[in-house]
C-alpha angles and dihedrals in degrees: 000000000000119000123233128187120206125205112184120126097195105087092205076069116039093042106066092030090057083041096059089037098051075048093056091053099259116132096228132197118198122205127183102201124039105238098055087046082049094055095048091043097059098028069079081207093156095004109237127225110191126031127198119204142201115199089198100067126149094231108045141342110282091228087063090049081053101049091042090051088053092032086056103049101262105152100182136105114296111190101179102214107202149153085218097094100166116120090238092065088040092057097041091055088039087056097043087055109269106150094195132039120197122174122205135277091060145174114239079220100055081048092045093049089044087048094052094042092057108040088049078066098030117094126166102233096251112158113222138215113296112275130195089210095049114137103238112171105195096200109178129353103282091023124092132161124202109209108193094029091043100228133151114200125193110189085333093306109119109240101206119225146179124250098263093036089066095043089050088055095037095056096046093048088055085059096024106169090028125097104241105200127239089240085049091057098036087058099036096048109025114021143292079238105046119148111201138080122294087237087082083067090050096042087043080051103048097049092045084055087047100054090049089048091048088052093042087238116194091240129060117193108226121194129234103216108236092012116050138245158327143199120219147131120328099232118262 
């Protein structure tokens, strides 16, 4: 059963949407305020895979609870749920890592179909027991990508990243030389139905280059304008 944390402090709200989900087989908490959501989320006890989250909170602002969940480790799905529906506040929650963005009003449908869409991707990056049969992609010397325990190694140091993060880098180490689309990974890591702007693509993608950067990461992802991008050597 997947685990989804809701953060809404508006019980019109939080009521029916805990109600559908509970419907749809997720063990869901609901918090009104942020700090107390942030806490549950990365006690990891259970660990959640999906959060949904309010910006206007009593509390604190949602795109803080945002940035303190990333900031924190936590891997799994974020969808901001949010009356602010200006592309300023999209991109800023986008940036923070947010991997879904809803304003209100919204359909229970458009969220279900969001919800589903983005936990058939979302994985906690648990590592499991050994396997002879595990998919490891040793990209570049120093680089290695763990495939079923969703680890990303850089000279043996994890790099943590976010759901879709992984799922970006995975997907262009698979191919790694080759140009991947956008369409290809909008399709591949989000959905073929996906709903939301193709900037999510560009902000997954350049905090995924920071963080290789950060970790001086023999591979650097460089973008073909009008096409979409490639993996391939950092320069020397």
């Amino acid at each position: 059963m997947t685990s989804v944390v809701v953060v809404e402090d508006d019980d019109k709200i939080a009521a029916p949407l805990v109600r559908t989900l509970e419907r749809d087989g997720h063990a869901v908490d609901r918090f009104a305020q942020g700090q107390p959501a942030v806490d549950r989320v990365l006690s990891g006890q259970p660990p959640v895979d999906l959060v949904l989250l309010d910006l206007g909170l009593p509390d604190m602002d949602g795109i803080d609870v945002c940035r303190a969940l990333r900031e924190g480790g936590y891997p799994g799905g974020i969808i901001i749920l949010t009356a602010r529906d200006g592309e300023l506040d999209r991109v800023v929650g986008l940036d923070t890592g947010a991997d879904d963005y809803l304003a209100k009003p919204f359909g229970l449908a458009e969220l279900q179909a969001r919800t589903r869409a983005l936990l058939r991707r979302s994985s906690l990056n648990r590592s499991p027991e050994p396997d002879s049969g595990a998919r490891e992609t040793s990209v570049e010397s120093g680089l290695h990508i763990d495939v079923d325990a969703r680890r990303v190694l850089v000279r043996g140091v994890d790099l943590p990243t976010t759901t879709k993060e992984f799922d970006v880098l995975a997907l262009l180490a698979a191919r790694r030389g080759a140009v991947v689309s956008r369409e290809v990974l909008i399709t591949e890591v989000w959905d073929e139905n996906w709903f939301g702007s193709t900037k999510t693509l560009d902000n997954t993608v350049g905090r995924l280059r920071t963080k290789l950067e950060g970790a001086e990461a023999p591979v650097r992802i460089t973008a073909v304008r009008g096409v979409g991008f490639r993996l391939e050597p950092a320069a020397g």
